[in-house]
DOVO-415662 format. One record per residue (C-alpha): residue number from 1; x, y, z. Coordinates in nm, 2 decimals, decimal comma. Layout:
<sites>
+-----+--------+--------+--------+
|   k |      u |      v |      w |
+-----+--------+--------+--------+
| NUM |      X |      Y |      Z |
...
+-----+--------+--------+--------+
</sites>
This chain:
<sites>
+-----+--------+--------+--------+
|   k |      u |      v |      w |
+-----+--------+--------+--------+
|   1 |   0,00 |   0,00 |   0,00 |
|   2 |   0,17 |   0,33 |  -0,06 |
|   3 |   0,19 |   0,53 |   0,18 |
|   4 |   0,01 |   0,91 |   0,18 |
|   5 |   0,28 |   1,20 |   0,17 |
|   6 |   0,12 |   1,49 |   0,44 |
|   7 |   0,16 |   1,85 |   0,34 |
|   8 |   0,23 |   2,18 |   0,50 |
|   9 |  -0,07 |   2,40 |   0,50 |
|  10 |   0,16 |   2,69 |   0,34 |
|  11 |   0,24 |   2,39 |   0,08 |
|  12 |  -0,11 |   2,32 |   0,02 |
|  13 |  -0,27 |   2,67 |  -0,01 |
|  14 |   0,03 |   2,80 |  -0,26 |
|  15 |  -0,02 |   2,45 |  -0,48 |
|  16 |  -0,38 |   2,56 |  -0,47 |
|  17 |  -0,36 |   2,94 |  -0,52 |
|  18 |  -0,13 |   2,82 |  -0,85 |
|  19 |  -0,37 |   2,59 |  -0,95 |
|  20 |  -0,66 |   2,85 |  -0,97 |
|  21 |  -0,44 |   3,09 |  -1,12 |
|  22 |  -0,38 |   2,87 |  -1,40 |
|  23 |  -0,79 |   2,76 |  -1,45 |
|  24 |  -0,86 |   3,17 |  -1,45 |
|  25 |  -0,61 |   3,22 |  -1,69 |
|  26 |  -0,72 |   2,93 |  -1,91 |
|  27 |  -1,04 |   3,05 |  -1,89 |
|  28 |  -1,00 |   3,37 |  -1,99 |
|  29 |  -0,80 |   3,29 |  -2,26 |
|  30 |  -1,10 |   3,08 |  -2,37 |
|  31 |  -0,86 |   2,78 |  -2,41 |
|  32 |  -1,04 |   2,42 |  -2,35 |
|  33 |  -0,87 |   2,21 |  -2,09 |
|  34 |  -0,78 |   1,97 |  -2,40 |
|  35 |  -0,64 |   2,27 |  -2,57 |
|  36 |  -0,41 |   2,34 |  -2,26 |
|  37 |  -0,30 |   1,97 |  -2,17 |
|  38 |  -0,24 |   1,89 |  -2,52 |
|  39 |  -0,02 |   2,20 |  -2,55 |
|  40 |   0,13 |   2,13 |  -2,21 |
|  41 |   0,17 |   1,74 |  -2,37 |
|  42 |   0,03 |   1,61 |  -2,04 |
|  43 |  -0,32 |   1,43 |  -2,01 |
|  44 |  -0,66 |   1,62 |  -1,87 |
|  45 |  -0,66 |   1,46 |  -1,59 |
|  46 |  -0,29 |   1,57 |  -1,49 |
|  47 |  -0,43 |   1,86 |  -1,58 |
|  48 |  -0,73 |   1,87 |  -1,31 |
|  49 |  -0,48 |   1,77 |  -1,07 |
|  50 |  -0,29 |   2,10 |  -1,17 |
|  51 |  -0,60 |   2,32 |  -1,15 |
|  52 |  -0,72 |   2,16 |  -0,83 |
|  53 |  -0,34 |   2,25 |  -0,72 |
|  54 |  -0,31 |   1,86 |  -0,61 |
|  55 |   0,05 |   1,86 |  -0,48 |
|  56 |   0,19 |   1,60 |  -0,63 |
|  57 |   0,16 |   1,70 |  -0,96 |
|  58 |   0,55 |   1,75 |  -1,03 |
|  59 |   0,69 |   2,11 |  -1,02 |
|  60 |   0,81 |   2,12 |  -1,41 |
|  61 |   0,45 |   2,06 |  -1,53 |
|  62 |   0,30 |   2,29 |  -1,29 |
|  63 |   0,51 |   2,57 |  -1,39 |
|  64 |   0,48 |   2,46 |  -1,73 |
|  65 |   0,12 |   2,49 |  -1,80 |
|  66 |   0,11 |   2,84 |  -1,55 |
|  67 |   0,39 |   2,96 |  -1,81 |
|  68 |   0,20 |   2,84 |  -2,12 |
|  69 |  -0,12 |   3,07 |  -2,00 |
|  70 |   0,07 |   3,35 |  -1,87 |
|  71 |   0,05 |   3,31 |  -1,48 |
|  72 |   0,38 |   3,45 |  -1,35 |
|  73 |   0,60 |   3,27 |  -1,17 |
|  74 |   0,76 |   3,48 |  -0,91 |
|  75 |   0,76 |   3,78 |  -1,10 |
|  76 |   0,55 |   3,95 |  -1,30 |
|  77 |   0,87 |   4,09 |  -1,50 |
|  78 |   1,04 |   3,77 |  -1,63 |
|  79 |   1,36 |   3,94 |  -1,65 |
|  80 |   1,36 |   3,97 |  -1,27 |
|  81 |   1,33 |   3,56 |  -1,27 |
|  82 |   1,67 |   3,58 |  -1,47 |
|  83 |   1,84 |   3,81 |  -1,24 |
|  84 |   1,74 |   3,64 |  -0,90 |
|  85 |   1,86 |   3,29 |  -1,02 |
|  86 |   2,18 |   3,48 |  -1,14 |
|  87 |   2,19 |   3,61 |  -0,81 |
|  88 |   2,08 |   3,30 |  -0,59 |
|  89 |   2,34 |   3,12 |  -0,79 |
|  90 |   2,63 |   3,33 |  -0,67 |
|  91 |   2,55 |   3,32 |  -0,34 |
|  92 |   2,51 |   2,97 |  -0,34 |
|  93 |   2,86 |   2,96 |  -0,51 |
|  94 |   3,08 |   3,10 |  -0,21 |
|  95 |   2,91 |   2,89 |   0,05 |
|  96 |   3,09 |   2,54 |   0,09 |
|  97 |   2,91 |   2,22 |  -0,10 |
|  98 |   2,89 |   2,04 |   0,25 |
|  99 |   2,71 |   2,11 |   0,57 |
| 100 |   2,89 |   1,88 |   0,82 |
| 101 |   2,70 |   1,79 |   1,16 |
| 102 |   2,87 |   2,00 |   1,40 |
| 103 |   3,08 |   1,82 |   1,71 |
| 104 |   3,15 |   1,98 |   1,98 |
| 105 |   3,31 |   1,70 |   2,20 |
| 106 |   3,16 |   1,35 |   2,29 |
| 107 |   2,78 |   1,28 |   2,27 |
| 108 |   2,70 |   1,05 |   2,60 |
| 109 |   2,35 |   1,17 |   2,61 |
| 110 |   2,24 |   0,86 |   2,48 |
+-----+--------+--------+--------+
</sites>
């Protein structure tokens, strides 16, 4: 039996925020949900699962079919999305690529 993955209620209301987003948009746009999942290539019920903002839909379709009807992602500007990953990238550069546990002497708490 597989087992249920639980979600953060900040995790669930953003999945669902997206998801509406994305069925206004398609809406207004007057696009059928077949016209949007075949452009998206996924199927309509992936789709649904999208527009219900069902969390485990996987993050490259969501923002995938929210970039295909216009729905911003993270910035209205899309430039701005360039220049924060350029920016997130060079910070993440001069950290170290490990984060070692920390020991501070012996560990007899046990």
């Amino acid at each position: 039996m597989k087992r249920r993955r639980l979600y953060s209620r900040e995790t669930t209301e953003a999945a669902q925020l997206l998801g509406a987003q994305v069925a206004l948009a398609r809406r207004e746009r007057r696009w059928s949900a077949r016209e949007l999942a075949e452009r998206a290539g996924i199927t309509q019920a992936t789709l649904r699962k999208v527009e219900r903002g069902d969390p485990t839909v996987t993050l490259g379709v969501a923002f995938e079919v929210a970039t295909l009807v216009g729905v911003p992602l993270f910035h209205e500007d899309r430039t701005r999305l360039s220049l924060d990953l350029d920016r997130t990238r060079g910070r993440v550069a001069v950290l170290p690529q490990r984060v070692r546990i920390r020991t501070d002497g012996a560990k007899d708490d046990f």
